[in-house]
C-alpha positions as CSV (number, residue, x, y, z in Angstrom):
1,X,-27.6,-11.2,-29.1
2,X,-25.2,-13.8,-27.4
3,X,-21.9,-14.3,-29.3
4,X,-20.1,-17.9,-28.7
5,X,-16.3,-19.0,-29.2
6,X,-15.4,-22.5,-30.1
7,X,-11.9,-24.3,-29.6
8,X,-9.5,-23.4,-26.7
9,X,-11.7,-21.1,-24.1
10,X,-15.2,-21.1,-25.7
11,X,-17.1,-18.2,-23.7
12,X,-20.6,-16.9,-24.6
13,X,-21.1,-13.5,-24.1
14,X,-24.6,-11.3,-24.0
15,X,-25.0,-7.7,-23.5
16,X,-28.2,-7.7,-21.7
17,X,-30.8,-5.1,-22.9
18,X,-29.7,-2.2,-19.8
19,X,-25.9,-2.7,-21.2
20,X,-24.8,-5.3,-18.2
21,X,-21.9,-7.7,-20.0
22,X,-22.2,-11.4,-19.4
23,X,-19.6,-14.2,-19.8
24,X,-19.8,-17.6,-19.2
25,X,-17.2,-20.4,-19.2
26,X,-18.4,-23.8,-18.3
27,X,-15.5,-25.9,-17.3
28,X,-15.1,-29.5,-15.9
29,X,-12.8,-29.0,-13.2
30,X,-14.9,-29.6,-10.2
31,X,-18.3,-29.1,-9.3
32,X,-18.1,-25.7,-8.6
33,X,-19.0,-22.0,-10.2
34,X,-16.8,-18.8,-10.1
35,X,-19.0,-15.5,-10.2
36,X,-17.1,-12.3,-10.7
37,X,-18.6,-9.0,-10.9
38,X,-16.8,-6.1,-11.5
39,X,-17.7,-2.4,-12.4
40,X,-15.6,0.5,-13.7
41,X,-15.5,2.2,-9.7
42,X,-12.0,2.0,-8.8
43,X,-9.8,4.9,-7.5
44,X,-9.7,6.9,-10.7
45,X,-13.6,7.8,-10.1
46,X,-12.9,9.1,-6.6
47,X,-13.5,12.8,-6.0
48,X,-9.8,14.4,-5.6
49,X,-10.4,15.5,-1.9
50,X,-12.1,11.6,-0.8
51,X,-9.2,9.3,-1.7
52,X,-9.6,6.0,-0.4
53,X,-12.9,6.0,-0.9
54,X,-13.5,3.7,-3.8
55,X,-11.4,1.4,-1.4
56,X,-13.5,2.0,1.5
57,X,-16.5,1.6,-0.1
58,X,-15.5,-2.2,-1.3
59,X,-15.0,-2.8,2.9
60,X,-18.7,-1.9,3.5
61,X,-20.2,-3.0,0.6
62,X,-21.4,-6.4,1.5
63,X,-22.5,-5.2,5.1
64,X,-25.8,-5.0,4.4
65,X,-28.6,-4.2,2.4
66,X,-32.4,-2.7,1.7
67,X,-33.5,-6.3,2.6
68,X,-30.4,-8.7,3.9
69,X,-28.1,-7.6,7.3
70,X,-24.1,-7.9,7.4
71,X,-24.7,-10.9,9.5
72,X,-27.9,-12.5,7.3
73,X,-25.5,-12.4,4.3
74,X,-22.1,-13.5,6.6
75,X,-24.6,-16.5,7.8
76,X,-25.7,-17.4,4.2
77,X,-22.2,-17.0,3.4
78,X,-20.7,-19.2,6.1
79,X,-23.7,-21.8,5.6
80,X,-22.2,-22.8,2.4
81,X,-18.1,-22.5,3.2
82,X,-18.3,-19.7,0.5
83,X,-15.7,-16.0,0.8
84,X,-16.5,-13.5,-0.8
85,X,-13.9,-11.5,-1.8
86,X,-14.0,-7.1,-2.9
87,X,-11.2,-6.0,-4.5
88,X,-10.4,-2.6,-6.3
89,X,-7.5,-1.2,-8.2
90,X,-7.3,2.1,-10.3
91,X,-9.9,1.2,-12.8
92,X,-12.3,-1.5,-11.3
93,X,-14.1,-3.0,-8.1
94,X,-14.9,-6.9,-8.3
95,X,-16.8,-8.9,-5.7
96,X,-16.2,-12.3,-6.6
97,X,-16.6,-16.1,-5.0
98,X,-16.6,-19.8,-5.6
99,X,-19.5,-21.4,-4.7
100,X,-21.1,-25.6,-4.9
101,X,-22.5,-25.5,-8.7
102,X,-26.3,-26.0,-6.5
103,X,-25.4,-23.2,-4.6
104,X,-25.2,-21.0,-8.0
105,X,-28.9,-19.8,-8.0
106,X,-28.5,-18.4,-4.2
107,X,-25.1,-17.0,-4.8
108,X,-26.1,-15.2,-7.6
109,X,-29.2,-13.6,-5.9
110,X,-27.3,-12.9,-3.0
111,X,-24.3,-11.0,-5.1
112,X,-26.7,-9.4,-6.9
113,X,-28.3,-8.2,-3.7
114,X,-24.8,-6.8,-2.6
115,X,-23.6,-4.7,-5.8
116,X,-27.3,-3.3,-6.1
117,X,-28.9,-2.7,-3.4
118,X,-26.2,-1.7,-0.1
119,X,-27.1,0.5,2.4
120,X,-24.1,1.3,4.0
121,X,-25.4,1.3,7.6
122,X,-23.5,3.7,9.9
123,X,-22.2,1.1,12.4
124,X,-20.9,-0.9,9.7
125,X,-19.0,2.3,8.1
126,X,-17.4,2.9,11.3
127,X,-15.8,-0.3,11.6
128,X,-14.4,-0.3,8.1
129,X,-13.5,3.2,9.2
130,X,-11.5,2.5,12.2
131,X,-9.6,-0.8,10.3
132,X,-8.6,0.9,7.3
133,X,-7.0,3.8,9.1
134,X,-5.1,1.1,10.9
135,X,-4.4,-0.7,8.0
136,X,-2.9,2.7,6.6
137,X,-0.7,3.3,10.1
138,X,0.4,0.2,9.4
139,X,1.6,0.7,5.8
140,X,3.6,3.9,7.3
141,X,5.6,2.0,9.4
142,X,6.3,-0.6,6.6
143,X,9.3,0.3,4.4
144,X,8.7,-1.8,1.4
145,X,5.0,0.3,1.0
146,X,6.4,3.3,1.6
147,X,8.9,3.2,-1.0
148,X,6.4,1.7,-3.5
149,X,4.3,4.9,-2.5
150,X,6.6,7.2,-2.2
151,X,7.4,5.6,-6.4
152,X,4.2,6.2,-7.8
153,X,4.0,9.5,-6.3
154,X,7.2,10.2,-7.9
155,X,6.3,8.8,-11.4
156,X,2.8,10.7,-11.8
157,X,2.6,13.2,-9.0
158,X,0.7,13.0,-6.0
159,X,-2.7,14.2,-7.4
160,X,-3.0,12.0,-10.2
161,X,-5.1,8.8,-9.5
162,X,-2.1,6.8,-10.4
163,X,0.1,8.6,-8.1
164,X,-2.0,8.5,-4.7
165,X,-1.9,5.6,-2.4
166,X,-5.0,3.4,-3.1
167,X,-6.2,3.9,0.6
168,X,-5.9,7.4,1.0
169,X,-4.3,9.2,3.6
170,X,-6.3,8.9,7.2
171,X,-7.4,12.3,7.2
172,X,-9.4,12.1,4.0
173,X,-10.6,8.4,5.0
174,X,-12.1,10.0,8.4
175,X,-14.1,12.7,6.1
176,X,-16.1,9.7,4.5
177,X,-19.6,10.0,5.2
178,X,-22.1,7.0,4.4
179,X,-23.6,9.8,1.7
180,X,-20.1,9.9,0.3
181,X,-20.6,6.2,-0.1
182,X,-24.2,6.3,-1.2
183,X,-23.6,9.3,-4.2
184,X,-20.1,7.1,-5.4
185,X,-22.2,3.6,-5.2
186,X,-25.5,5.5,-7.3
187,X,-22.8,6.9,-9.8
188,X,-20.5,4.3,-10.9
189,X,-22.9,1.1,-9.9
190,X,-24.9,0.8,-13.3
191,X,-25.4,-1.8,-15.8
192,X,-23.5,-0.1,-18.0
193,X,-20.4,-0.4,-16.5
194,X,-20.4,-4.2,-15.0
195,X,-19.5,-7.1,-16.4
196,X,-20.2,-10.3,-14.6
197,X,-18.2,-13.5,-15.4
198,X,-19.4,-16.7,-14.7
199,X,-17.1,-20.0,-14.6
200,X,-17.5,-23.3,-13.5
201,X,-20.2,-26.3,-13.4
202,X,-22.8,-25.0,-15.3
203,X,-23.9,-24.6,-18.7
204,X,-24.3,-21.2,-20.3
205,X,-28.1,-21.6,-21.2
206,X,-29.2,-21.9,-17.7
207,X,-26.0,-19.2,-16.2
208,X,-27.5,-16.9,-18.9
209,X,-31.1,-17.3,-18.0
210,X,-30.5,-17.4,-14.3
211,X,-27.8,-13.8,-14.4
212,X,-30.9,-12.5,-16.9
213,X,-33.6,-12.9,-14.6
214,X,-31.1,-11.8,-11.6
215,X,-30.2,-8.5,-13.5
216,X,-32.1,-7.8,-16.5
217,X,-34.4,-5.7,-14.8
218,X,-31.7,-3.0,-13.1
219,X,-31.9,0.1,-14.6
220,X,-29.9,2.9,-13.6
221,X,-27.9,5.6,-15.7
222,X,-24.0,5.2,-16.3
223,X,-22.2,8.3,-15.2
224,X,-19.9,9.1,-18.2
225,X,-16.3,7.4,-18.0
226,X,-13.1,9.6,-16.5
227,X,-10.3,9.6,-18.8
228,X,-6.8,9.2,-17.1
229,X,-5.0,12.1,-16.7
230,X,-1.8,13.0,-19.0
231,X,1.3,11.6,-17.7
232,X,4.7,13.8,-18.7
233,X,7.3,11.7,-19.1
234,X,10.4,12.1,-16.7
235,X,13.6,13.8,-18.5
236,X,16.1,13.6,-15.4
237,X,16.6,11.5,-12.5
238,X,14.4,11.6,-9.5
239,X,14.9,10.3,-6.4
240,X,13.4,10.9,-2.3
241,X,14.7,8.4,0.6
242,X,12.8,7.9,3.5
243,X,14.3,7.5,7.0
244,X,12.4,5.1,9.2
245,X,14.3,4.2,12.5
246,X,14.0,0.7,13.9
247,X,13.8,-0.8,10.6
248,X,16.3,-3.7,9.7
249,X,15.9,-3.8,6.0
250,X,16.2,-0.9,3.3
251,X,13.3,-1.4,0.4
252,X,14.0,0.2,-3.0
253,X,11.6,0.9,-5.7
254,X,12.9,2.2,-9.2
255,X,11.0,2.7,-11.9
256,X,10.1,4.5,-15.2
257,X,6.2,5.6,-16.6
258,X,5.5,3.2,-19.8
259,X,2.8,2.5,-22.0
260,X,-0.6,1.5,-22.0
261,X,-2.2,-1.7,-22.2
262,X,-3.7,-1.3,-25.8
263,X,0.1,0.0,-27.2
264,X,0.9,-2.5,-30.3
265,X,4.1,-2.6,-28.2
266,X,2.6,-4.3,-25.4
267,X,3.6,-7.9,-26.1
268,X,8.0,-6.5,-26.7
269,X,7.4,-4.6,-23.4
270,X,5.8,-7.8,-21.4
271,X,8.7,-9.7,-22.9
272,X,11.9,-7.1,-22.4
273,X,10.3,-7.2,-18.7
274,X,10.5,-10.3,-18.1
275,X,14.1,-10.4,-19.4
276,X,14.8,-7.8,-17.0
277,X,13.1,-9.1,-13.4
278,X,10.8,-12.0,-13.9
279,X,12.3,-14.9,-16.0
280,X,13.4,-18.2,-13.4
281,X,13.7,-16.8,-10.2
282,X,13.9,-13.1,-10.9
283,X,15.4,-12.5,-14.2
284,X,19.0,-10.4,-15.2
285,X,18.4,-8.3,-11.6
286,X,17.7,-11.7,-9.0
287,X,21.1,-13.1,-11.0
288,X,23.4,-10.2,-10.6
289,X,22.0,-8.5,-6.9
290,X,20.6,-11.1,-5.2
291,X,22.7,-14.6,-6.7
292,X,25.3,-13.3,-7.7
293,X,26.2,-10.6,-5.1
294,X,24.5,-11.6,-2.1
295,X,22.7,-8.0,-1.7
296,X,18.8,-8.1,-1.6
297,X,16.5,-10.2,0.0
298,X,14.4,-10.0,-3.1
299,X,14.9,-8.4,-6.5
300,X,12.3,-8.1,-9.3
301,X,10.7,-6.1,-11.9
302,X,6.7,-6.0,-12.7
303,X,5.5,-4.3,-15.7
304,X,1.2,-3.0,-15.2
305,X,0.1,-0.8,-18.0
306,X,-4.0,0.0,-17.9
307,X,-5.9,2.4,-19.5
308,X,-3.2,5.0,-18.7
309,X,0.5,4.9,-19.4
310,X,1.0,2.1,-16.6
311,X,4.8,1.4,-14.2
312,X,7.5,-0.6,-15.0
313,X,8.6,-0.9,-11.3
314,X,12.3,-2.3,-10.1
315,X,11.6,-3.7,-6.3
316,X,14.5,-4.8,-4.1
317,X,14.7,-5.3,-0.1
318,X,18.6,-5.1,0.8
319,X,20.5,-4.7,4.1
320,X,21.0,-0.9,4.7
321,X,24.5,-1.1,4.8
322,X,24.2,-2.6,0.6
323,X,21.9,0.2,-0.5
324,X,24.3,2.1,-2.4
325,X,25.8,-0.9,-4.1
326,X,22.3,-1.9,-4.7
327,X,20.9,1.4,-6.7
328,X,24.6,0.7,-8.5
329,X,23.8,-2.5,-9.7
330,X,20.1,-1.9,-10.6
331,X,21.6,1.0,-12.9
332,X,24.3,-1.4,-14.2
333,X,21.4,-4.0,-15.1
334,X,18.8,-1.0,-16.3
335,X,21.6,0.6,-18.7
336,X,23.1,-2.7,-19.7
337,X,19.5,-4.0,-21.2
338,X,18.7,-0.3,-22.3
339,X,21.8,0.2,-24.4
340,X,22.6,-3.6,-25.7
341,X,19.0,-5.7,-25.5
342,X,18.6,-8.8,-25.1
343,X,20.1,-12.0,-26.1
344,X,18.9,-14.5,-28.7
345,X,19.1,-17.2,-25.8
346,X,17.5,-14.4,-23.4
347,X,14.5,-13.7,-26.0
348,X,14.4,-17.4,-26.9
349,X,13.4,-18.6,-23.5
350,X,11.3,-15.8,-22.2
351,X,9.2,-16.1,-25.6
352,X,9.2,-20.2,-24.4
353,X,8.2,-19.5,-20.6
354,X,5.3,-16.9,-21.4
355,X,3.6,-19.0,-24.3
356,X,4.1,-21.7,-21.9
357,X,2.3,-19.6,-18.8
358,X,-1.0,-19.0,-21.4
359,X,-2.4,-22.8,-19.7
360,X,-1.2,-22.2,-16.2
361,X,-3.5,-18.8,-16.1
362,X,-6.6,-21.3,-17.0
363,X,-6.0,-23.9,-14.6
364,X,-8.5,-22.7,-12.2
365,X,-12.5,-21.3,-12.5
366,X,-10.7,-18.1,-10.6
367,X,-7.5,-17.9,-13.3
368,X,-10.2,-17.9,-16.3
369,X,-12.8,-15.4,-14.8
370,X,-9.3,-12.9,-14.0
371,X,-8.3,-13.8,-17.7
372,X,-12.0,-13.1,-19.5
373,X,-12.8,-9.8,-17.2
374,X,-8.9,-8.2,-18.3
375,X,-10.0,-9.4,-22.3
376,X,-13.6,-8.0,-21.9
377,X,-12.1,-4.2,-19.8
378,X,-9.4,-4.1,-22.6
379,X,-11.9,-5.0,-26.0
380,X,-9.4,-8.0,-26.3
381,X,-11.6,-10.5,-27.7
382,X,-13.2,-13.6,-26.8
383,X,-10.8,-15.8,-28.7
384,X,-7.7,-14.1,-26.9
385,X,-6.1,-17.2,-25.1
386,X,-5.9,-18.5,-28.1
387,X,-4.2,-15.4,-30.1
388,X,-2.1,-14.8,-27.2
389,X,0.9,-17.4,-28.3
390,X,1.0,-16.1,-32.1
391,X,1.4,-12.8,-30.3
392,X,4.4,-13.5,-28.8
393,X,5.6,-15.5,-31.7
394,X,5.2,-12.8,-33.6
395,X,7.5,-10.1,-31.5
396,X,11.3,-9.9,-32.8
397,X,14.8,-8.6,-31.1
398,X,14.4,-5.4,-32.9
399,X,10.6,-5.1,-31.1
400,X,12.5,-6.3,-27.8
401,X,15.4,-3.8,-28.1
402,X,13.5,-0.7,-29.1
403,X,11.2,-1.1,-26.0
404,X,14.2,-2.0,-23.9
405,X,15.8,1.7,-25.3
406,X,12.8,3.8,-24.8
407,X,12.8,2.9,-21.5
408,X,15.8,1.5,-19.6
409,X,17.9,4.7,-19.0
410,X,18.9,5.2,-15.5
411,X,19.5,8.9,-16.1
412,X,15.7,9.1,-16.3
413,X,14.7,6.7,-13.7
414,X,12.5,7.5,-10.3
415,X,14.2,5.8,-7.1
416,X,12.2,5.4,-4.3
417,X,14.9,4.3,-0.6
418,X,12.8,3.7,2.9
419,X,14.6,2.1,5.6
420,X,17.1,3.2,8.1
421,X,18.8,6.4,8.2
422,X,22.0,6.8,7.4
423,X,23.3,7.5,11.0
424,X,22.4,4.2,11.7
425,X,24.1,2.0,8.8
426,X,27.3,0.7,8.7
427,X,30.0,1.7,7.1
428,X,30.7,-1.8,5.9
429,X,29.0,-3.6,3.3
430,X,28.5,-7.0,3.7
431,X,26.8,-9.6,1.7
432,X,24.6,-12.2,3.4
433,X,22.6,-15.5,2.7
434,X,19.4,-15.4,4.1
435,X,16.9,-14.8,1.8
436,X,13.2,-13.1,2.5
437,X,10.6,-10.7,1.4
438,X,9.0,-7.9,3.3
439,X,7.4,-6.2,0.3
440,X,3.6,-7.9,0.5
């Protein structure tokens, strides 16, 4: 049965007979097609002892398979200027790219090749191996990822999916075998949990039939869904610092476990975020520590709930010698927004600037595929982007102001300092004007 939408996005969707999802947007905005595939095999699925390996397993996935080698499909690739691009979070793995609209048939076959059929090979593994444990030696020696780590390991403890680093630790990245890779790939690779999105220069008839004929015919079990671990809320302060000698800048992460994505207080939460670190150039916390003071290099806020209880994370890089001031005036801002809310002119323009962002996430094939695989994972709704600004309309200061109290008290708050040690700071603090961003 395919479902369509008319008006504002109008995607048809089909849930082909093994359980795969389908979605297709055609759009005018070039001749070319987005394909996105994604399937619920991100870190959450990974065996406690193998973390890193959902990650690992999206660096050798398209390096061959039963009947393509990493360099047939990096030549077929290469032949027509396409990148294909795996990504994982907590949640989800996607393989996506952006192909000629007369490329779509072979693009599609050749995608479909890679999330079936991989073998892994050993060479290939040991490559991906020896990069990603680089890649993880680098994010030791980087302060901005080491407070962000050290953060989440704070917020949800260090064995919960939420609270591990998403590349693992090298010594549990150098245990991955390729039947490590094989068993995750055979449980969490099954029609019934992908979704493919297709967006572009093409009409949905023929994108239907051709992803039909392309996976209709898979048919492997689903492995039953994990559900996230409970989260305990933090009654009292927490807070670790990290010394790291040789580093000129001190990053600080602060933050405070939330909600999830499906909460009916999503939309006050999005908004009293964006209040606090988003709005202009970095909301209340740019204006006061980084314009107003002269202390960080960067200051924001980024608010990610999921299936689980998701961060509202405070990031700042600051001169080691302004840390202390720093934490000061994140508190000041934190408690400030907590205890008073916003204003109406505060509330007024963030309401403006997101219902205004709702067109700028659909500007691209790439922006609508992101937007329709977050509305499909969440049950959101095909006619979404165009609920989405009588959503926000519909959230009031009281709304605002109660999510800005349940959350925004420094006295429970997780603070995360890597940089420097203190033997090596100044006593003085002095502000400065160059302004730059470390965090990645």
């Amino acid at each position: 049965m395919t479902t369509t939408v008319t008006r504002g996005l109008s995607p048809a969707r089909q849930v082909l007979a093994n359980g795969a999802i389908v979605l297709v947007q055609e759009t005018a905005f070039s001749p070319a097609v987005t394909i996105s595939a994604s399937f619920r095999a991100g870190s959450l699925y990974e065996p406690d002892d193998l973390t890193g390996l959902a990650w690992l397993l999206a660096r050798v996935i398209d390096r061959g398979t039963a009947t393509r080698s990493a360099d047939s499909i990096a030549e077929a690739l290469d032949d027509r200027g396409v990148a294909l691009k795996v990504s994982t979070n907590r949640h989800a793995l996607t393989a996506s790219c952006t192909c000629l609209a007369e490329d779509f048939p072979e693009m599609l076959a050749l995608l479909s090749d890679i999330v079936r059929e991989p073998v892994f090979p050993q060479d290939q593994l040991e490559k991906r191996r020896a990069e990603t444990v680089s890649l993880i030696r680098q994010d030791q020696d980087n302060p901005a990822v080491r407070a962000s780590e050290a953060l989440q390991s704070l917020l949800y403890g260090p064995a919960h999916p939420y609270g591990r680093p998403a590349k693992g630790h090298i010594e549990t990245i150098e245990h991955v075998t390729r039947e490590d890779l094989v068993t995750f790939h055979a449980r969490r690779f099954a029609p019934g949990s992908f979704t493919l999105v297709v967006v572009g220069d093409v009409s949905a008839a023929r994108a239907m039939d051709q992803v039909t004929a392309a996976f209709d015919s898979w048919k492997a079990a689903s492995a039953s869904d994990r559900a996230v671990p409970p989260i305990a809320a933090a009654t009292s302060r927490r807070e670790t610092r990290i010394a790291m000698t040789g580093k000129s800048q001190t990053d600080v992460a602060y933050g405070f476990t939330t909600i999830t994505r499906l909460d009916p207080r999503f939309y006050a939460y999005w908004m009293m975020n964006n209040i606090l670190g988003q709005f202009g150039l970095g909301g209340r916390l740019a204006e006061n520590i980084r314009e107003r003071q002269g202390m960080a290099y960067y200051a924001f806020s980024a608010f990610d709930p999921s299936l689980g209880p998701g961060p509202l994370v405070i990031r700042a890089g600051v001169d080691p010698r302004n840390v202390d001031r720093a934490v000061a005036a994140i508190d000041a801002e934190v408690g400030a927004l907590g205890r008073e809310g916003p204003t109406d002119r505060e509330l007024a323009e963030t309401r403006q600037f997101l219902i205004g962002s709702v067109p700028r996430m659909l500007e691209t094939n790439q922006g609508i595929a992101t937007f329709l695989h977050t509305a499909e994972f969440f049950g959101l709704g095909l006619d979404f982007d165009r609920r989405l600004p009588s959503l926000l309309h519909a959230v009031t200061m009281d709304e605002v102001r109660a999510a800005a109290a349940d959350v925004l008290d420094p006295e429970r708050a997780s603070l995360a300092i890597a940089g420097p040690p203190a033997s090596a700071r100044s006593e003085s603090e002095t502000p400065f004007g160059a302004a730059r961003s470390d965090a990645g």
